[in-house]
Each structure stands twice: as structure tokens, then as C-alpha cells.
C-alpha positions as CSV (number, residue, x, y, z in Angstrom):
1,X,-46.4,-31.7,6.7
2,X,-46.4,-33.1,10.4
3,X,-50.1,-32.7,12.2
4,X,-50.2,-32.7,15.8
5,X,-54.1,-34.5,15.8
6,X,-55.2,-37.4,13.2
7,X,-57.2,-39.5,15.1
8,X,-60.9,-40.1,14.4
9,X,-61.5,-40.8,17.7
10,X,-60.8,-36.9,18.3
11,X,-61.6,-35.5,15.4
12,X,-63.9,-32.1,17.3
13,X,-60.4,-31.4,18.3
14,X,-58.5,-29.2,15.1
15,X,-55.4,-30.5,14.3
16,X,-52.4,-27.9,13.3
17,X,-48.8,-28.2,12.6
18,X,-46.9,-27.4,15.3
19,X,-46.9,-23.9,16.4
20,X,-43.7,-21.4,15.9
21,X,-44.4,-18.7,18.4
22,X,-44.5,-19.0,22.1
23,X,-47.7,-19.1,23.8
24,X,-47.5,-15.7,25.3
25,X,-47.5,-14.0,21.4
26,X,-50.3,-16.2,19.7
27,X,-52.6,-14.7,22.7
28,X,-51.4,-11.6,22.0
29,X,-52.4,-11.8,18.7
30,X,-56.2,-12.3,19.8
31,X,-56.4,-8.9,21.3
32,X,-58.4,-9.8,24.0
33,X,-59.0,-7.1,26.7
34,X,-56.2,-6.6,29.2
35,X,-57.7,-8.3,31.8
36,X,-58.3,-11.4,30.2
37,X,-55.5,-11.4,28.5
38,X,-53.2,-10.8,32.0
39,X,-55.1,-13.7,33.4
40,X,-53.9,-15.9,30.2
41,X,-50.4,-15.0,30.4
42,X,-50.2,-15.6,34.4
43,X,-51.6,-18.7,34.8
44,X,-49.2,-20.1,32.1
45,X,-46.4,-18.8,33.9
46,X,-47.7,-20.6,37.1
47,X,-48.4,-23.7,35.4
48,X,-44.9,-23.7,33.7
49,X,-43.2,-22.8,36.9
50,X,-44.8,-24.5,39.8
51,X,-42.7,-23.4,42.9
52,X,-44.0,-19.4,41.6
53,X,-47.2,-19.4,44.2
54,X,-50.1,-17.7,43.4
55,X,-54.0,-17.7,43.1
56,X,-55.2,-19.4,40.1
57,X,-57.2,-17.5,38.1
58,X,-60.3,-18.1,37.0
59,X,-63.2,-16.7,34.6
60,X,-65.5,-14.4,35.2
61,X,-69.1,-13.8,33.8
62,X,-67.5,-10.6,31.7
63,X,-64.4,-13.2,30.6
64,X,-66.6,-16.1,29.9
65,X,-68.8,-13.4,27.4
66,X,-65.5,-12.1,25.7
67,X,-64.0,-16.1,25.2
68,X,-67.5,-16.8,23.8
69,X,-67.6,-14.4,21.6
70,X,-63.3,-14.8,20.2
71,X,-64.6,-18.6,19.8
72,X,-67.4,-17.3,17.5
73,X,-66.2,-14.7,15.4
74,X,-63.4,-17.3,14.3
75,X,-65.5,-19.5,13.2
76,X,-67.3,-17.2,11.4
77,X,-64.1,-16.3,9.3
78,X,-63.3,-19.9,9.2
79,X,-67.2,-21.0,7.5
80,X,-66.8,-17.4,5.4
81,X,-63.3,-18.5,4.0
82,X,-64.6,-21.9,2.9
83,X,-67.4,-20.3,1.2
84,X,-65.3,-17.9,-0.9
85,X,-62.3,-20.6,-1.8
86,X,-63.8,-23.3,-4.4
87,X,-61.6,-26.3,-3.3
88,X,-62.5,-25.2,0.5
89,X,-66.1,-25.3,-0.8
90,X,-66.0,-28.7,-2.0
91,X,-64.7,-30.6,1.3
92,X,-67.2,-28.4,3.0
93,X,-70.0,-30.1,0.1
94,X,-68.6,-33.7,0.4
95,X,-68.8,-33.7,4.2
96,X,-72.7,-31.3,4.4
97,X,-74.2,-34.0,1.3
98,X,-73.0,-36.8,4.0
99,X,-74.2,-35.2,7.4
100,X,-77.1,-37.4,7.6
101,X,-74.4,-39.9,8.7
102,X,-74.1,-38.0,11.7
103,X,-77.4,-38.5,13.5
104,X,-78.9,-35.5,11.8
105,X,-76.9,-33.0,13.0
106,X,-77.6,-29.5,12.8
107,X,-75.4,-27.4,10.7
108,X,-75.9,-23.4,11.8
109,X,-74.9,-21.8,14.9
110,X,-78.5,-20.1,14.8
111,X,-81.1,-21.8,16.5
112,X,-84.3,-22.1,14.2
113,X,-87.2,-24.2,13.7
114,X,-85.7,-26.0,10.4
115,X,-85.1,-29.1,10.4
116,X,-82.0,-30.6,10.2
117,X,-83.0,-32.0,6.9
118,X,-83.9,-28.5,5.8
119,X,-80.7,-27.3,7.2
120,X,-78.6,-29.9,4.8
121,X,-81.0,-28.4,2.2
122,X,-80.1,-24.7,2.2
123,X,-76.2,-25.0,2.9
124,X,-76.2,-27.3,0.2
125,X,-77.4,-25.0,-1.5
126,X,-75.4,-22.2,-0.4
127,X,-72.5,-23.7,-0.6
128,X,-72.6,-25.0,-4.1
129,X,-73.7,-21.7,-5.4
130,X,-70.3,-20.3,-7.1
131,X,-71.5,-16.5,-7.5
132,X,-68.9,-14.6,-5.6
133,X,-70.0,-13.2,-2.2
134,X,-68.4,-10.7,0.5
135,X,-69.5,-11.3,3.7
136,X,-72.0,-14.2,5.2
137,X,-74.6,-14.0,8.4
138,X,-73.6,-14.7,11.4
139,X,-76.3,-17.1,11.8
140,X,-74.9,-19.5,8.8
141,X,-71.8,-20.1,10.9
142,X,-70.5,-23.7,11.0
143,X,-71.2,-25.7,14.0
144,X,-68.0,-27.0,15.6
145,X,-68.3,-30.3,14.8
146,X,-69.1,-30.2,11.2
147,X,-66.1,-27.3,11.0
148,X,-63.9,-29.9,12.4
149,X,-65.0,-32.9,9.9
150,X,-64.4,-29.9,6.9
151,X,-61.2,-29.3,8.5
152,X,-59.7,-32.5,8.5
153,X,-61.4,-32.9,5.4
154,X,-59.6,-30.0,3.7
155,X,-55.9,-31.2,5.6
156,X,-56.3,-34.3,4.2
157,X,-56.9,-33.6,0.4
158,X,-54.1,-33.5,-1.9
159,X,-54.4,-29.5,-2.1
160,X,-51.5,-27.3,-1.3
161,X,-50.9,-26.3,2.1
162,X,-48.3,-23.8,1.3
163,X,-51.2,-21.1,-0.5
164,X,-52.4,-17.7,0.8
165,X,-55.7,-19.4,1.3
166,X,-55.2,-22.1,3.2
167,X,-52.9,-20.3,5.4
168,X,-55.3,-18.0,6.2
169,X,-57.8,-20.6,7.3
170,X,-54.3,-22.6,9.3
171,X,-54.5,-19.5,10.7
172,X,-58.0,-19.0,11.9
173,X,-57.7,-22.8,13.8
174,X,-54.5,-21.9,15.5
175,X,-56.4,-18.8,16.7
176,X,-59.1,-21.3,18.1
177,X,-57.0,-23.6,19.6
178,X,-55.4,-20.4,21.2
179,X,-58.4,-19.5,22.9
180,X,-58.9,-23.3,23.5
181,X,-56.4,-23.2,25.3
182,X,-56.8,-20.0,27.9
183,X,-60.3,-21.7,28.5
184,X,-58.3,-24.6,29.6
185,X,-55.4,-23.2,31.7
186,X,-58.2,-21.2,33.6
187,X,-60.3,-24.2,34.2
188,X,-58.0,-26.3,35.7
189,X,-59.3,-25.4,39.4
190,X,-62.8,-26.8,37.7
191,X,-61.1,-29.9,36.4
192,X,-59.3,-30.9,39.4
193,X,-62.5,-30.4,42.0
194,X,-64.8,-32.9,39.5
195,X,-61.6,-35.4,39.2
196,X,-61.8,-35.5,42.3
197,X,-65.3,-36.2,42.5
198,X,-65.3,-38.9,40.1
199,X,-67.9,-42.3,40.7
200,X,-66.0,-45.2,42.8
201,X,-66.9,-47.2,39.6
202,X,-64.7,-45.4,37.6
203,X,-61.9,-45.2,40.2
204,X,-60.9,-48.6,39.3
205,X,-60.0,-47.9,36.1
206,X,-58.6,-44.6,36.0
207,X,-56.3,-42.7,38.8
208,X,-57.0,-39.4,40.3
209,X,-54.0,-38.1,38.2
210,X,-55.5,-39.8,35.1
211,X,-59.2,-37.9,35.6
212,X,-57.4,-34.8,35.5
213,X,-55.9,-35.2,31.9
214,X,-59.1,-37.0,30.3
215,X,-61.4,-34.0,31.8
216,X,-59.2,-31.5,29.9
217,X,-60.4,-33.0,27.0
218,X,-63.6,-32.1,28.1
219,X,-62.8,-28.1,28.5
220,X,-61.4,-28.8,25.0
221,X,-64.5,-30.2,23.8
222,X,-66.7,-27.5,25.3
223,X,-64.5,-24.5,24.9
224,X,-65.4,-24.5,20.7
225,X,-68.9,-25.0,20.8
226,X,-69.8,-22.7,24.2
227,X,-71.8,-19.6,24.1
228,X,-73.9,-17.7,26.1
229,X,-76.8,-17.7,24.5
230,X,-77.3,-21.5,25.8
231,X,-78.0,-19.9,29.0
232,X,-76.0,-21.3,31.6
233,X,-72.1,-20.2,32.8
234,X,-68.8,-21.9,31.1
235,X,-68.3,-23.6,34.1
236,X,-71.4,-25.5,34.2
237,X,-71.6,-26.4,30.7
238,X,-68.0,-27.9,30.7
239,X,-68.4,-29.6,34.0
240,X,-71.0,-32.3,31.6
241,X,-68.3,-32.3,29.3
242,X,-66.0,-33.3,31.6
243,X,-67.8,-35.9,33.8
244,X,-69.0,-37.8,30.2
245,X,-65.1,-38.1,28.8
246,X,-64.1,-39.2,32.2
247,X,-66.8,-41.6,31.7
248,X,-65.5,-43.0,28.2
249,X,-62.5,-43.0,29.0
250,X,-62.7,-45.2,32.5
251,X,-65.2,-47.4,30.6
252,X,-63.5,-47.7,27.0
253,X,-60.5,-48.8,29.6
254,X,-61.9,-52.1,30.4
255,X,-61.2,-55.4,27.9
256,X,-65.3,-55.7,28.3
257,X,-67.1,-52.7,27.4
258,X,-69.9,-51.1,30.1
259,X,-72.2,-48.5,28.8
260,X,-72.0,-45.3,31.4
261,X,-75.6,-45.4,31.1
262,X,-75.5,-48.6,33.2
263,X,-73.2,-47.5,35.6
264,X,-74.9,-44.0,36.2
265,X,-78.3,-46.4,36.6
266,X,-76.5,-48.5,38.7
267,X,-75.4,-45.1,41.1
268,X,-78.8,-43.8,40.7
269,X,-80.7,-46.8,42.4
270,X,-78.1,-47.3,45.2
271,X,-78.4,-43.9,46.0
272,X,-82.3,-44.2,45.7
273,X,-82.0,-47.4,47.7
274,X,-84.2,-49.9,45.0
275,X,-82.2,-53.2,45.7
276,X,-84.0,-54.9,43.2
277,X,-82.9,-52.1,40.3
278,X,-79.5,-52.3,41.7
279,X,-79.3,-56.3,40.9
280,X,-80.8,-56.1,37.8
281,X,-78.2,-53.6,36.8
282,X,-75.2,-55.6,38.9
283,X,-75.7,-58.7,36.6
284,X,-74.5,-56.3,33.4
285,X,-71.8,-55.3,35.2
286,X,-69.9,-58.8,35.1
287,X,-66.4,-57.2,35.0
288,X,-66.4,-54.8,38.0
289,X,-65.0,-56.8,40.9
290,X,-65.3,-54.1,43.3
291,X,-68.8,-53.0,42.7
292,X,-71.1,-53.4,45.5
293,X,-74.1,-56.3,46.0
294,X,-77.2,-56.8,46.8
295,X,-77.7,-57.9,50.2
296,X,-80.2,-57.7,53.0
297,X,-78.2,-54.8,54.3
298,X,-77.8,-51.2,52.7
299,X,-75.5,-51.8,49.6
300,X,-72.0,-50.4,49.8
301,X,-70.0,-49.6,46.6
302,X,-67.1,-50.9,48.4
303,X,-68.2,-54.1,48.9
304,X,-67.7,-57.1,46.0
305,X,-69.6,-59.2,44.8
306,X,-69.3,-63.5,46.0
307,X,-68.8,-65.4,42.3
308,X,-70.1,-68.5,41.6
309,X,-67.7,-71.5,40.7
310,X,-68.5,-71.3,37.5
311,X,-68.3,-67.6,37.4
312,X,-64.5,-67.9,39.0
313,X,-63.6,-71.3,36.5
314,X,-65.0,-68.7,33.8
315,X,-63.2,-66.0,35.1
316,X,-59.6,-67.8,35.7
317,X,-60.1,-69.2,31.6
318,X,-60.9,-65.4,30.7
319,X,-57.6,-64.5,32.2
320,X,-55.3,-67.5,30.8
321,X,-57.2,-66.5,26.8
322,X,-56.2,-63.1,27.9
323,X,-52.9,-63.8,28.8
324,X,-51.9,-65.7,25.6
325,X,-53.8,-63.0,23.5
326,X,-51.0,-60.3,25.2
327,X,-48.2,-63.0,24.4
328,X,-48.8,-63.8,21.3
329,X,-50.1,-60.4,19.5
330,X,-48.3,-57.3,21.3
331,X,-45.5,-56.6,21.4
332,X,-42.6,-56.9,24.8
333,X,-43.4,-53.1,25.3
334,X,-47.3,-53.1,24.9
335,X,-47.5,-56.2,26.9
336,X,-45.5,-54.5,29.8
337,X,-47.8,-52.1,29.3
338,X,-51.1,-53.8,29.4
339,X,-49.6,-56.7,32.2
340,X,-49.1,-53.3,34.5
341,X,-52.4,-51.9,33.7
342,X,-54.6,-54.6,34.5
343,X,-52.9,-56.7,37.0
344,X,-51.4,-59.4,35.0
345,X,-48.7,-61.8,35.7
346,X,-46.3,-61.1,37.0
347,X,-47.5,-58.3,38.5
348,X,-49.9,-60.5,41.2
349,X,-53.2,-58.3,40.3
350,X,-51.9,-55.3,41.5
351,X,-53.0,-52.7,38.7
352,X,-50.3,-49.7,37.7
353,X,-51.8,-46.0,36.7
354,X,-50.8,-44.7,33.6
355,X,-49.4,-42.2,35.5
356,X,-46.8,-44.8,37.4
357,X,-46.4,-46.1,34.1
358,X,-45.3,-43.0,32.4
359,X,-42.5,-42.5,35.2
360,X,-41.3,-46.4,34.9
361,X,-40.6,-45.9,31.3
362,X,-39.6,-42.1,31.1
363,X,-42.4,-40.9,28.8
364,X,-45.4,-38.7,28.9
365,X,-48.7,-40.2,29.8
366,X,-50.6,-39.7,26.8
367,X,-47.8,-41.6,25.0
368,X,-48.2,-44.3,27.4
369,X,-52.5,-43.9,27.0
370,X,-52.8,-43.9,23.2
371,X,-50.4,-46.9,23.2
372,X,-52.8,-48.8,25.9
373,X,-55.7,-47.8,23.3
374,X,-54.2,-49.5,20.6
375,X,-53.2,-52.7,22.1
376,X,-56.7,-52.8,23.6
377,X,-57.9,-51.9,19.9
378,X,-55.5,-55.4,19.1
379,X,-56.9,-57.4,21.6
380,X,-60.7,-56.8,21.5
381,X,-60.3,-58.1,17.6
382,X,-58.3,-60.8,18.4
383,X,-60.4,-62.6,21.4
384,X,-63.3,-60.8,20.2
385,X,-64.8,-60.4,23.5
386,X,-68.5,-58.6,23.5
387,X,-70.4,-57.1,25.8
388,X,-73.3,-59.2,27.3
């Protein structure tokens, strides 16, 4: 059994096998109304045919209520099919008895005044109560992120996959991703305008190209746990989404981490004009080249910043560790890889997207990103660099 997702690093995102009808019948099978479900259909015929030129569409309040409401009634049958199977019930048990692991998260779509203690409390409870029931509140539905964790939970057990039961629930998750992915094809206006509006600091780390794909991870992310009830539109609950994994990405990029909380900090005071703020912050920024100083003029994010000698002697023996490290623990392709991200010999510090990347070695450019991750992933233990 071949599953299209398996990272931890992604794991709010549900992992199927891949799907055996076209796109076009598994949103047909949603029954959504006939205008939303036109919308679907056309803006994946534009998408997969770019010279056919037409207006993208895009949700409305009415579609944004209907998508909302698909995303919730599925995973209402996907909580009330875990509570009625026993082996479904136990993944669901092992991952709620740990959830204090997870921050304190909440467990229930309904907002209440429990705790989230009190939460773990009662679906322990519920959960590992084996009297038989026929229907559950709409209230106890799973959040998305603990459904996920049960998910990939139940997908990696040594159950069967091939029973009534668990097809039912395979089913269920390829109905969310389905309406995962209508809330991305008709958000792609969205994704584009705020990739285009991404901070200078993370320009140098990601292309315009590159934003675009990240911040569709960010409809993803949204599209299963939006409603309406948390009181603003689609679009302005993804658009957070969407600026914070362009964010994690750009930053998780670099061979010396930067929290975003500096760099939005950093934005914040040059914008507010506190030059002092904007120092403080500057000197925990140590590997951004092209940020901008603090000088007796108005600061200017294009500007860099004048090193030291011993910044540029400590700089030049980061490189040569660096350089070795690439050498000696990747292999020729990763290498390539990582030389023509960064700059590296013999590439004279000019740095390659991963979208120039992808078309140099004929491949798609998340093939090209998750192999950048893991070499990075190499690297970082092998030089064991740490953020100041």
C-alpha cells in the first residue's frame, strides 16, 4: 500500500493512496450545488489547459458557507466511524491519552468553556466506552489536527486496509481532500496576490514562483479546519495561513535558523522608524546579507550591512566547513543541489530557485524541495550549527 503523504512534518495534511477516478467524478460525488460545483470543474479545466482564457473563479460568501459545511459533515462521519469500529477506537485512545503532548490542544469542534484537560477527560471517556451507539453530536466532532494524528495513526497500524471499515473511513479523507482541493484551485487568485506580497527578507530565500507553491499549503492547511462560525471570510482566514508557511518555509531554508518572530519585529520597527529596535533585532539576524542597517539615515531593507574583519574571516571559515560538509556527506546530486541553492562554488554566489533547479534537472519542484530539506536536515547534524 503506496501513500501519497508520510511525513511528520505535514502530518494536518491526510495522506491517501493514490486516487482512481479523475478529478471531475470525485467532485461529483460530493453533490455540492450546481454552482459551486461548475466553478470546481472550470477552473480545473483552465488550470490544466492554460492557453483556454477565462475569469478565474472565485468563492463567494454562499460558496464559502456550503465548503464549510462539506468540510464539517465529513469529519463528523469520519470521528462517528472511529467511535463505532473498536480498532479505529483505539488509535483514536492512544493518540487522545497523549494530546497533552500537543500544547493542550482542544479536541471538539464545539467551542465551550472546558478545559482542554477536561476535554481529554470526557473523549477519553467516550471513546473507551464499548456500548454500541448510532449517531454522535455534532459538537464531539474531531478537530482537524487530532483527526489527522488518528489517521495516520490508524494507516500506520498493522490492521487491514482492504476491510469494509476502513474503506469507508479511506473514503471519508478522499472526500476531504476533494473539497481540499476546490478550496485550493479557487484560491489561487488569493495565493498569487500575497506571494507577491511577500517581506524582502523572505525574498532572498524563496522565488516569487516558490511562494506560490508553499502558500498552497497554506489553503490546504486552512481549508480542513475553516468555518464560519469563526467569524471572518475564507479568504481572510487563509491569507494567515498562507503568509506563516511562506514564513517557515523561507526561514527553515537558511543553514542558520531565524525565528519569523524576529524578522516580523525587525519589519515592524523599520516601518515604525525605532532605529534602536531595529539594531537590537539586526544583530540576531547574522545571516541575512541583504537586510538593511542602522544608520543616521532612514533604514532601507535594501541596503547591507558593513561586516567586521572578524565577522568576514568568520564568515569565509563558515563557508569552507560548509563546503566540505556538502563534499563529504551528500551525495553528487544533493550537492548540485545545495551548491545552486545557496551560491556555492562554482556557482560564484549567485543563488538558483528551486524553480530554475527543477527545469535544469527535468523534475518537479517539490521533488527538487523535499530533497533540499533533507540534505539541509544532513547538514545541520553534521556541522551542528545553532542559532545565536
Amino acid at each position: 500500500m503506496v501513500w501519497s503523504l508520510n511525513s511528520p512534518e505535514i502530518i494536518d495534511l491526510l495522506a491517501t493512496t493514490p486516487a482512481t477516478k479523475p478529478f471531475t467524478t470525485r467532485v461529483k460525488d460530493l453533490h455540492l450545488s450546481r454552482d459551486l460545483e461548475a466553478k470546481a470543474l472550470l477552473s480545473e479545466r483552465i488550470d490544466n489547459h492554460i492557453h483556454f482564457r477565462k475569469p478565474q473563479q472565485i468563492l463567494t460568501v454562499q460558496n464559502e458557507k456550503e465548503l464549510a459545511g462539506e468540510v464539517l459533515l465529513r469529519r463528523h462521519n469520519f470521528t462517528e466511524l472511529v467511535l463505532k469500529v473498536k480498532s479505529f477506537r483505539q488509535a483514536a485512545l492512544s493518540v487522545i491519552q497523549n494530546i497533552y503532548l500537543f500544547q493542550n490542544r482542544r479536541i471538539f469542534f464545539a467551542t465551550t468553556t472546558d478545559s482542554p484537560e477536561q476535554q481529554r477527560q470526557e473523549a477519553l471517556l467516550l471513546f473507551g466506552d464499548d456500548s454500541p451507539r448510532q449517531s454522535l453530536p455534532l459538537e464531539k466532532t474531531f478537530r482537524h489536527l487530532l483527526l489527522a494524528r488518528i489517521w495516520n495513526r490508524i494507516i500506520s497500524g498493522n490492521s487491514s486496509h482492504h476491510d469494509n471499515d476502513f474503506k469507508k473511513l479511506h473514503q471519508v479523507v478522499e472526500h476531504l481532500n476533494t473539497l481540499r482541493n476546490i478550496y485550493m484551485i479557487l484560491s489561487t487568485n488569493l495565493v498569487k496576490k500575497l506571494a507577491s506580497r511577500i517581506n524582502t527578507v523572505y525574498q532572498q530565500s524563496i522565488s516569487y514562483e516558490d511562494a506560490v507553491q508553499i502558500g498552497s499549503f497554506g489553503i490546504a492547511r486552512a481549508s480542513y479546519r475553516y468555518h464560519q462560525s469563526s467569524g471572518v471570510r475564507f479568504s481572510t482566514y487563509a491569507a494567515n495561513w498562507i503568509k506563516k508557511e511562506v514564513q517557515r518555509q523561507a526561514l527553515a531554508g537558511r543553514l542558520i535558523k531565524i525565528s519569523t518572530n524576529n524578522v516580523e519585529q525587525y519589519s515592524r520597527a523599520i516601518k515604525e522608524g525605532n532605529r534602536k529596535k531595529a539594531e537590537s533585532i539586526m544583530i540576531r539576524l547574522t545571516d541575512i546579507t541583504t537586510a538593511a542597517p542602522v544608520t543616521n539615515n532612514q533604514p532601507s531593507a535594501n541596503q547591507s550591512i558593513p561586516r567586521s574583519p572578524e565577522e568576514s574571516a568568520e564568515k569565509r571559515e563558515m563557508e569552507n566547513i560548509l563546503k566540505g560538509a556538502v563534499e563529504q556527506i551528500l551525495s553528487p546530486k544533493s550537492g548540485d543541489i545545495i551548491k545552486r541553492r545557496y551560491g556555492l562554488p562554482p556557482y560564484g554566489g549567485k543563488e538558483q530557485s528551486i524553480a530554475e533547479i527543477s527545469t535544469i534537472y527535468g523534475v518537479t519542484r517539490g521533488a527538487i524541495y523535499q530533497q533540499e530539506k533533507k540534505s539541509l536536515q544532513k547538514l545541520r547534524r553534521h556541522i551542528k550549527i545553532t542559532t545565536p
